[in-house]
ZAKOL-505782 format. One record per residue: x, y, z of N, C-alpha, C, O, CB in turn; residue in one letter. Coordinates in steps of 0.2 Angstrom, whole numbers, plus 5000, padded with zeros to 4 digits. Glycine has a CB too. Layout:
# ZAKOL-505782
XYZXYZXYZXYZXYZA;...
***
This chain:
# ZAKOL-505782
523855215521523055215520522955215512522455185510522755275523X;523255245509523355255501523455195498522955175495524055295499X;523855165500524255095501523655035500523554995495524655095511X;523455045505522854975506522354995503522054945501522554955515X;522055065500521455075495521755035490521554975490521255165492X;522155045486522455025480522554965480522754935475522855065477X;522554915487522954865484522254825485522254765483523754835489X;521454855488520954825486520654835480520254785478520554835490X;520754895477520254895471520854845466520554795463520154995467X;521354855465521854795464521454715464521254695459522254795470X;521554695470521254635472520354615466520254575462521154655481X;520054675469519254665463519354655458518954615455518854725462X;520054675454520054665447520054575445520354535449520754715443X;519654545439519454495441519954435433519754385430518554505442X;520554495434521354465430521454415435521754435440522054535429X;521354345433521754275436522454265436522654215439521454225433X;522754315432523554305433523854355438524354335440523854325426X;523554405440523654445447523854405452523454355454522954495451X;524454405455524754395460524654435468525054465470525454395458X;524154435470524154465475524554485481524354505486523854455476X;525254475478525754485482526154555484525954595481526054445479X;526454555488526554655489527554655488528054645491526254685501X;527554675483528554695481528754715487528354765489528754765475X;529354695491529654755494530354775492530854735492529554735501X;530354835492530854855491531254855495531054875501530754885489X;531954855495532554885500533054935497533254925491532954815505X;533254965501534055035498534554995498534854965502534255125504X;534554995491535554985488536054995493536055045496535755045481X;536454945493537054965499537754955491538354925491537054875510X;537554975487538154975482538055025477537655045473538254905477X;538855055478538455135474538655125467539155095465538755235476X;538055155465537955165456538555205453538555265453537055205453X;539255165450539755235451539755275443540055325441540755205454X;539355225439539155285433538455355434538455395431538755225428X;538055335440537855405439538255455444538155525443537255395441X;538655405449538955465454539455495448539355555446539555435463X;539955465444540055515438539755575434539855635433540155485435X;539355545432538755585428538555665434538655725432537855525427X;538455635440538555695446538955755446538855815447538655675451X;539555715446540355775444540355785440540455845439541155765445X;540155755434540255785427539555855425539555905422540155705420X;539155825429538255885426538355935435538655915440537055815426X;538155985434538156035438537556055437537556075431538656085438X;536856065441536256115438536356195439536556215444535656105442X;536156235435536356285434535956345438535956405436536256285427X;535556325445535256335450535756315455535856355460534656285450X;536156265454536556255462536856305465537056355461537056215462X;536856315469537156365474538056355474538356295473536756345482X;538356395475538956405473539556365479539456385485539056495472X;539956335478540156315483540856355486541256335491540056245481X;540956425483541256475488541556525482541356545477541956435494X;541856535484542356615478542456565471542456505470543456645482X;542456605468542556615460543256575460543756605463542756715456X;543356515458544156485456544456435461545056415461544656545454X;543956435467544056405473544056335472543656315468543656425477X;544456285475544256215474544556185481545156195484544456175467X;543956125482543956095487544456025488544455985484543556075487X;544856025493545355985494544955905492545255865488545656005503X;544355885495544055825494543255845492542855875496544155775500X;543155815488542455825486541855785487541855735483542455825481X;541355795491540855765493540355745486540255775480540455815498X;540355665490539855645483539255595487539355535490540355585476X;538555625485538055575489538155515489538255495483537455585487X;538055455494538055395491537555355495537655345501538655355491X;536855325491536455285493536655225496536155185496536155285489X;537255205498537255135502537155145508537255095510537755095501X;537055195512537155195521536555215521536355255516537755245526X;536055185527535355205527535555285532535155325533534755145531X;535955285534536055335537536255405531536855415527536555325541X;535555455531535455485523536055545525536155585521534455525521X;536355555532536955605532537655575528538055625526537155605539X;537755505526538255485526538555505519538055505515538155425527X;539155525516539355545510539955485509540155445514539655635510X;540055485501540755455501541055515496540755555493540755365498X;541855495498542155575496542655525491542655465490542655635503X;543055595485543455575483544255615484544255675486543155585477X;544655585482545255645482545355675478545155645473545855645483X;545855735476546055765471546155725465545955735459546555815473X;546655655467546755625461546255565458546255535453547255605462X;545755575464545255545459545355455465545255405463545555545448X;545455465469545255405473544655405479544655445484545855385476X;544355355477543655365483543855335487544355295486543055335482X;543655355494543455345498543055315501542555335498543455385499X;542855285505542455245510541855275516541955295521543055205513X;541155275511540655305515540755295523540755345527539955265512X;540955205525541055195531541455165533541555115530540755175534X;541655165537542455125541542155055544541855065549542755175548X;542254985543542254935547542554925553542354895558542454895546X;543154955552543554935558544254985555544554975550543754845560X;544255035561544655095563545255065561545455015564544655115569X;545855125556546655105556546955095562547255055563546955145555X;546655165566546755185573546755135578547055135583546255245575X;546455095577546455005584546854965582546954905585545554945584X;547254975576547754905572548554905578549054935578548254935559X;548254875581549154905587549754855584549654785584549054875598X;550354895582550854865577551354835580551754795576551054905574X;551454855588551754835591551654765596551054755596551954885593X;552054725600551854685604551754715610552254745612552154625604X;551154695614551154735623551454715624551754755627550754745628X;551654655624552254625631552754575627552754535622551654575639X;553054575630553654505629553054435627552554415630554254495639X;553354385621552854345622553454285621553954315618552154335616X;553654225623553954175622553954145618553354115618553954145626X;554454115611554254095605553854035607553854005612554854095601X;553454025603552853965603553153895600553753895598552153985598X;552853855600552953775598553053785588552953825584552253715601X;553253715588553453695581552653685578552153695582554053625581X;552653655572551853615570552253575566552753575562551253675565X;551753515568551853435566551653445558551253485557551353375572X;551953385554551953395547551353325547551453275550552953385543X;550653335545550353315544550253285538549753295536550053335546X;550853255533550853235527550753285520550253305517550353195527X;551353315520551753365516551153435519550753455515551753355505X;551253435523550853515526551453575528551453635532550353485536X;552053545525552553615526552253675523552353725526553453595523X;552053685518551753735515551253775520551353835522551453715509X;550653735523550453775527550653785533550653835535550053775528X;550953745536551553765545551953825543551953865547552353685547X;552153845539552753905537552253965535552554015535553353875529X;551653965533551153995532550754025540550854075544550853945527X;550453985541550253985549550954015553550754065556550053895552X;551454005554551854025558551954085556551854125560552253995559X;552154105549552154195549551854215551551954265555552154225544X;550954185550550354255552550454225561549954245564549254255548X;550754195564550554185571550954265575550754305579550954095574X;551754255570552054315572551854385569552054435571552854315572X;551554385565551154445563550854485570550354475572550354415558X;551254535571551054565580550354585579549954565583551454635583X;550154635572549754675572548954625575548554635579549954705564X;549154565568548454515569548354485577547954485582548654435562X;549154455575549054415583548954455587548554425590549554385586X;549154515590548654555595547854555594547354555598548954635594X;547754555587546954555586546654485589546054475591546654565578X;547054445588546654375587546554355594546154325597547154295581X;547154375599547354355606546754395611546554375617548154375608X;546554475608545854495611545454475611544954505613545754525610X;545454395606544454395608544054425603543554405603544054425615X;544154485599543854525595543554515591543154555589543954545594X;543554465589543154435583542754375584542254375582543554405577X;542954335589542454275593541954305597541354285597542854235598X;542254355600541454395602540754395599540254375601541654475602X;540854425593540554455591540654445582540654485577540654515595X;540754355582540654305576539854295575539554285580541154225578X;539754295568539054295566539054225562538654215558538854365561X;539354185562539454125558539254065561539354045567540154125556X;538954025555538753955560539153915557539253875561537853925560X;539453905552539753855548540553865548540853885553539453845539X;540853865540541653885546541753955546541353995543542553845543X;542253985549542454055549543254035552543454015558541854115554X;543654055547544354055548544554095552545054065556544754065543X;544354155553544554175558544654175567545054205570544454205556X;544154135568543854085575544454035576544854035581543054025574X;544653975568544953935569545853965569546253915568544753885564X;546054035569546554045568546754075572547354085572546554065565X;546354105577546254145583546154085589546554095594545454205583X;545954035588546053965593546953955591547353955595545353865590X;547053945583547653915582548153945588548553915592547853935575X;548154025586548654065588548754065599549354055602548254145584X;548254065601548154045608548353975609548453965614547454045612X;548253915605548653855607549553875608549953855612548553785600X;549653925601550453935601550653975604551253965605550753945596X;550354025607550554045613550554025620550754055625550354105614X;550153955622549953955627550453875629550453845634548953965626X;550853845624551353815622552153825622552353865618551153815618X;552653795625553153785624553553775618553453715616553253765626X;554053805615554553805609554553705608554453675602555553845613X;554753665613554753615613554053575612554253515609555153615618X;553553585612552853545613552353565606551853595606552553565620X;552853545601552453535595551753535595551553485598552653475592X;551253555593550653555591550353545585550553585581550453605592X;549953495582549553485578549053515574548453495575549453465581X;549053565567548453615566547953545561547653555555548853705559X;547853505566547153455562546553485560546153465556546853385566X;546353545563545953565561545853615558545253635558545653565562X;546453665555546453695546546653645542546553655536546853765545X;547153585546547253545538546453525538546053545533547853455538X;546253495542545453495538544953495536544453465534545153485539X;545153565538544653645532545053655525544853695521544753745537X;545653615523545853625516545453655511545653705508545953575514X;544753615511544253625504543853695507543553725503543653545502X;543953705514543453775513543653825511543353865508543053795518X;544653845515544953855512545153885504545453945503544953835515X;545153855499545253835494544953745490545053685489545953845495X;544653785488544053705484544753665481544653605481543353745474X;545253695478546053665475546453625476546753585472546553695474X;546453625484546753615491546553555492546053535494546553675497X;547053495492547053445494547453395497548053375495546753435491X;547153355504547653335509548153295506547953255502547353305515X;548653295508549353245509549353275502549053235499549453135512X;549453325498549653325491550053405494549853445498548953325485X;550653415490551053465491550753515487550553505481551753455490X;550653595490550353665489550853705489551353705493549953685494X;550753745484550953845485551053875491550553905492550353895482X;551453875495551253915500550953985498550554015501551853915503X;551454005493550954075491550354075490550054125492551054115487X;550154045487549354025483548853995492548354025494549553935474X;549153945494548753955501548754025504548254055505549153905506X;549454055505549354105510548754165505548254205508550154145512X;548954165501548154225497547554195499547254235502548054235487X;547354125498546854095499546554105506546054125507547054025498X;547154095510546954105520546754165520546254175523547654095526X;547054215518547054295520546254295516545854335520547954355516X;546054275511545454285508544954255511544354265509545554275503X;545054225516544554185518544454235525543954255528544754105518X;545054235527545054295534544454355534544054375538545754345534X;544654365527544154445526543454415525543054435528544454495517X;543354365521542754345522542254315528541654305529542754315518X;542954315532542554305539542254375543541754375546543154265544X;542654425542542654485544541754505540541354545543543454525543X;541754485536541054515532540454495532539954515528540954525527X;540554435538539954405538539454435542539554455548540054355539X;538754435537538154505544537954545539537454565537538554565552X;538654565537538454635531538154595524538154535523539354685528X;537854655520537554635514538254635509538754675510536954695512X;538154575504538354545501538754585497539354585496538054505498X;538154645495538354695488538354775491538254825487537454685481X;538654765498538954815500539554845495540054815492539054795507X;539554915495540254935492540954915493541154915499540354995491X;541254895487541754865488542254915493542554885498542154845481X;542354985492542655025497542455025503542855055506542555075495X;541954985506541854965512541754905515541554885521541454995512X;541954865510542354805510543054795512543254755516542354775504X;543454855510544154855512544154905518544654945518544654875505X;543754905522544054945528544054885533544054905539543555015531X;544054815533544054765538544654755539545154755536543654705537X;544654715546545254725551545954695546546554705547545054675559X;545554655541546054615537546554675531547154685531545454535531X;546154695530546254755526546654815529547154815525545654785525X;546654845532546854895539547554855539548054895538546254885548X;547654795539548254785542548754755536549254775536548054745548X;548454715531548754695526548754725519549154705514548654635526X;548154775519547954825514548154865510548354915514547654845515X;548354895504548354965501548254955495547954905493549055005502X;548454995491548255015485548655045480548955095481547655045486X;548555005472549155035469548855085465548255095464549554995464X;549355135463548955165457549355165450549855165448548955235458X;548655165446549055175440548855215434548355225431549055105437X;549455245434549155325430549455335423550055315422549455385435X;549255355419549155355413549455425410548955435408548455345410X;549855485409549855535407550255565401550855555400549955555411X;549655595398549655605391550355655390550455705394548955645389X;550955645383551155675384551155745379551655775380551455655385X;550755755376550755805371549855875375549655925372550455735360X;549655845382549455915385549555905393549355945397548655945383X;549855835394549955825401549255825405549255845411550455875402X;548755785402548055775407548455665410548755615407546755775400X;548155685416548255625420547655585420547155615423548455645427X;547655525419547255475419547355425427547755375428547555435412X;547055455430547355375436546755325439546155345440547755415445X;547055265439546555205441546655185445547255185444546455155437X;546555155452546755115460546455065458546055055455546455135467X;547055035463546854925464547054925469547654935471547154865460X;546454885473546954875482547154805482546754755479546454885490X;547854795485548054725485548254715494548254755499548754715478X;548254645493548654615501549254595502549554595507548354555504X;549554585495550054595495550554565488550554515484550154575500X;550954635488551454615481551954565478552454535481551854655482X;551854555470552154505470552654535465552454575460551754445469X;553354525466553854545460554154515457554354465460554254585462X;554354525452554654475446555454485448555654535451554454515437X;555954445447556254445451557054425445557654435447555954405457X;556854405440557154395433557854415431558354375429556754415428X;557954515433558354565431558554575437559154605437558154625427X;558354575444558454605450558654575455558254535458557954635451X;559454595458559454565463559454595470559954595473559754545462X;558954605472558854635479558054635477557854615472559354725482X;557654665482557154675484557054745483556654755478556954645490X;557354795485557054855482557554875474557554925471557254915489X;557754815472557854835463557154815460556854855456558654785459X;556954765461556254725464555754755462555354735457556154715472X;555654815466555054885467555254935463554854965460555054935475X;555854925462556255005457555754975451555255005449557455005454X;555954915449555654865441555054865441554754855435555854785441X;554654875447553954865447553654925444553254935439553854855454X;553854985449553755035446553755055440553255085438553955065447X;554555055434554955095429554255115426553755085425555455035423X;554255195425553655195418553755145411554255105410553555265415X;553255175408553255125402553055185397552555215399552755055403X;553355195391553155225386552555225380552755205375553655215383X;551855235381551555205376551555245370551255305370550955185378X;551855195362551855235360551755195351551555135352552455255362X;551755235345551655195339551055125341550755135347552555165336X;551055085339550455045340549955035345549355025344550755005341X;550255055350550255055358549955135362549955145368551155055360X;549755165356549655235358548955245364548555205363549555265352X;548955275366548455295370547955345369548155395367548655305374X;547155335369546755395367546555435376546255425382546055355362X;546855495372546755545379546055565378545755585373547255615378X;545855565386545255595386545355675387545055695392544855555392X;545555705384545555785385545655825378545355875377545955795389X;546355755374546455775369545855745361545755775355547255755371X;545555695363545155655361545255605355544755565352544855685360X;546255605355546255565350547155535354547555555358546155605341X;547055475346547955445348548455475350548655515346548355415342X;548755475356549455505357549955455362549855405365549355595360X;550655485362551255445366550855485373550655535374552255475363X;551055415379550855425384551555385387551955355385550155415385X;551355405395551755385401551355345404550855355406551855445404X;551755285406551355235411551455215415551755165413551055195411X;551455225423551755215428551155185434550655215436552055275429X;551555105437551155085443551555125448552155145446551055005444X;551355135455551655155459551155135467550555135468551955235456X;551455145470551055115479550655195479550955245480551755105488X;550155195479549755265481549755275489549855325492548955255479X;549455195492549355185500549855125503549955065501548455155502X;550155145507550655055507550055035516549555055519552055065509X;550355005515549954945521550354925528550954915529549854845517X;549954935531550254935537550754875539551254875543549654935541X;550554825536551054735535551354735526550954725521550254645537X;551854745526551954715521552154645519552454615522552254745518X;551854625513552054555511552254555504552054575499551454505511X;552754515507553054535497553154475495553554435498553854575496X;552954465490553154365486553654395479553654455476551954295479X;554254335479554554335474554354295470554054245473555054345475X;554454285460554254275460554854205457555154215452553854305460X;554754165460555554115461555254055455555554015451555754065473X;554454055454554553985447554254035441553854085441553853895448X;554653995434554154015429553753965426553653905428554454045425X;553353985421552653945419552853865418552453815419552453975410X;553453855417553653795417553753765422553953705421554053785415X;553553785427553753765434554453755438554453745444553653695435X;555053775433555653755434555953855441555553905441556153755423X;556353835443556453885448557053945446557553925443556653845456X;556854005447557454045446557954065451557954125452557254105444X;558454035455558854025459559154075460559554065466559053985458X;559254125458559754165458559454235466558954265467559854175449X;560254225468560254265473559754335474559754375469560854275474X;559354345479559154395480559454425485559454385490558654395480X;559554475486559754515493559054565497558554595494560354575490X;559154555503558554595508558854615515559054585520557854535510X;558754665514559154695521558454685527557854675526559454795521X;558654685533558254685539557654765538557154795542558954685547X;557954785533557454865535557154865528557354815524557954945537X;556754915526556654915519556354985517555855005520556054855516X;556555025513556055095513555855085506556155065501556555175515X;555155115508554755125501554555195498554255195493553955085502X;554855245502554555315496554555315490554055335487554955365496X;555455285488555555305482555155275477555255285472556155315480X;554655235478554055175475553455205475553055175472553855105480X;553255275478552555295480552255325477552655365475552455325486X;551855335475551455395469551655485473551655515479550255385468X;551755495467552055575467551655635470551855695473552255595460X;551155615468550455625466549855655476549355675478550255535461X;550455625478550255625485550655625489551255595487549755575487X;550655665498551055655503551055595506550555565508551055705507X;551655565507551855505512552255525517552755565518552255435507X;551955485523552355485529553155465526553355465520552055435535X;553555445533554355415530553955315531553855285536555355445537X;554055285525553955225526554655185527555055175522553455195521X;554555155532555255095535554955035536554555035540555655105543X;554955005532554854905535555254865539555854845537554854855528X;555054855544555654805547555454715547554954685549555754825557X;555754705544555954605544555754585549556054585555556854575543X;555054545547555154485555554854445553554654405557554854505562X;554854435547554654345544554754335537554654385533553554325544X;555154285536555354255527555154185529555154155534556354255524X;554854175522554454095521555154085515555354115510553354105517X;555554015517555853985511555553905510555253865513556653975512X;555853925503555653875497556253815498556653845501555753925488X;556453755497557153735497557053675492556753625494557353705504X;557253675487556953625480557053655472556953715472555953615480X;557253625468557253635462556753655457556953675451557453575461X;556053645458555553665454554753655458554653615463555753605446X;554253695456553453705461553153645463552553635465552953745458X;553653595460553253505460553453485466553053435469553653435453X;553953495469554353475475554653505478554553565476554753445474X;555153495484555353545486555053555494554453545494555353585480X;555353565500554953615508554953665508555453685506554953595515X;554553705512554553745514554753745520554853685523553953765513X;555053825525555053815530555153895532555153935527555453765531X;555253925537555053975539555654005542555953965545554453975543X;555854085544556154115550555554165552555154195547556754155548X;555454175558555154225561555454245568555654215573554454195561X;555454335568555654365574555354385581555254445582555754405572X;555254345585554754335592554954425593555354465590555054265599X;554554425601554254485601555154535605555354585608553154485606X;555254495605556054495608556654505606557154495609556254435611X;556354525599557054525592557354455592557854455589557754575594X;557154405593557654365592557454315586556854285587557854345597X;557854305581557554265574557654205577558154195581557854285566X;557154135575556854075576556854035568556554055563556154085579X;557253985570556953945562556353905564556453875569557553895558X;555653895560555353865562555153795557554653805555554953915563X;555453745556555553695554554853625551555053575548555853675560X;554453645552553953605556554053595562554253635565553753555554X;553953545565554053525572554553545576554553545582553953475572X;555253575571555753585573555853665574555853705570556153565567X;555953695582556153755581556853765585556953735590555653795582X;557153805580557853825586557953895586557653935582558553795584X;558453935590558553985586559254015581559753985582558354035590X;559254055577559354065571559854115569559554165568558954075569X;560754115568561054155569561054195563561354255563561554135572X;560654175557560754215551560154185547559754145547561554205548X;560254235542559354195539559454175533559854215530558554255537X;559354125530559354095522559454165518559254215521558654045519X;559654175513559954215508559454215505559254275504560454215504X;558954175502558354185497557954175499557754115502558254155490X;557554225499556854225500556454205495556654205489556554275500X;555754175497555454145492554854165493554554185488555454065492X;554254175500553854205499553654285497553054295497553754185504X;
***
């Protein structure tokens, strides 16, 4: 009632540049994370105590204006990583295993140098975690998209290749057709990255999953979708002073890791390398926030969260395009503790092998791609393009 008095006496005023128009506002679904700092850092001297003298909270509530639901908090941990106001889609629903026995699927016809994506497409087909998602319908249900959405055309892919014999090659004409929506880069009958496609695909996955929601939703609630959940974690990287020992730590969530591959021959020397701290020192010094000036510090990336799927790229060219050939070793198993921030408890992480993408070629100009993958039956399949058989041993280098 207030409202409409003022927007007539308004109106009367006889200013010709008055838009008589009414602002509407709507609530921020992206939180402001300079004032939620300013929040931990100022305390009012009124607040109420939040329990005994010297007591502290395992995770710390922090209001956040993006959920219209005004109960909703987003929290932090001890080391300073946030947490996600809301969940998209539950860890708890990612089923890792296959329900049932599936019969390996057909080959994919080479539509004019398309080995990059056939060997791509066929890892995520045996991806159990996905392919269990894509084979429920779960996303077609309840797809908000009118134009393309990869994940529809991937979830059809995946039911042609199950619904197909080893022998009866299939045709993917219509993600080679989606090249450009895919990747604007991406173009037909010209030879691709398989890595650089598979980041591209996986990124397009997730943006299928977000469609409906607001744009400028928080990114922490960006990374709870099903794509996330399953191919997701997050590194840390922590900074620590050494002259009073305050810890600096920063997160980055990735889909998956890429390792330099130069000094290391195995995959977990690979992770060891990835990790090594790093000394910062003389030039290189670091300003401590506690201490308030230059000193020698400690710098270490390390896996904070590992991911339910790991994907690991070596990295087999350098800037020249020319290839580094030299043997890698990968066992069928992989453990990651000794890779994990310290900083936090980890279950026991074991990785089991069931898909290598290779490279076969001299340099990133040339060269095919082609695939092994482990059906739900244990048994490894070379996947050829159109060619599949099965596979008593797996190429020695890996390339994806």
């Amino acid at each position: 009632m207030v409202a409409l008095t003022l927007d007539s006496q308004l109106l009367r005023k006889s200013n010709s540049a008055f838009h008589a128009r009414r602002i509407q506002f709507k609530e921020s679904t992206r939180l402001d994370l300079k004032q939620e700092r300013l929040k931990k850092k100022y305390r009012p001297i009124n607040a109420p105590s939040d329990g005994p003298a010297g007591s502290a909270s395992l995770v710390a509530p922090v209001p956040y204006s993006g959920i219209s639901n005004s109960s909703s908090t987003v929290t932090e941990d001890p080391n300073g990583f946030r947490l996600p106001a809301k969940v998209l889609y539950s860890k708890e629903r990612v089923q890792l295993v296959w329900p049932q026995p599936r019969a390996i699927g057909p080959g994919l016809v080479n539509l004019g140098n398309t080995c990059f994506l056939n060997s791509v497409l066929q890892c995520l087909t045996y991806t159990a975690p996905l392919a269990n998602y894509l084979l429920s319908n779960q996303h077609n249900s309840s797809c908000k998209t009118t134009n393309f959405c990869m994940m529809c055309l991937l979830e059809k892919h995946v039911g042609r290749c199950f619904s197909h014999k080893m022998s009866e090659a299939i045709a993917p004409k219509v993600i080679v057709g989606r090249l450009r929506n895919i990747g604007k880069q991406f173009r037909i009958g010209r030879q691709e990255d398989s890595h650089e496609f598979a980041r591209y695909l996986v990124d397009a996955l997730q943006k299928s999953c977000l469609v409906g929601y607001d744009s400028k939703m928080d990114d922490r609630i960006k990374e709870t979708t099903v794509v996330h959940q399953i191919f997701g974690g997050y590194f840390q990287s922590q900074v620590k002073c050494m002259k009073c020992g305050y810890e600096s730590n920063t997160f980055e969530t990735y889909l998956d890791v890429s390792l330099d591959i130069k000094t290391a021959d195995s995959v977990q020397k690979a992770f060891r390398d990835y990790t090594r701290p790093e000394i910062l020192t003389k030039s290189n010094q670091y300003k401590c926030d506690k201490c308030k000036v230059l000193v020698d510090a400690r710098k270490q990336m390390t896996i904070y969260e590992a991911p339910k799927v790991l994907s690991v790229h070596l990295k087999r060219f350098t800037f020249t395009g020319q290839k580094i050939g030299r043997h890698v070793r990968f066992d069928t198993e992989l453990e990651l503790n000794s890779v994990m921030s310290t900083n936090k408890k980890h279950p026991q992480l074991l990785y089991s092998l069931y898909a290598v993408l290779v490279h076969a070629g001299g340099s990133c100009h040339s060269g095919h791609y082609y695939c092994y993958v482990k059906s739900s039956n244990g048994i490894w399949y070379s996947m050829n393009d159109s060619h599949v058989s099965a596979a008593f041993c797996l190429y020695p280098v890996v390339s994806l």
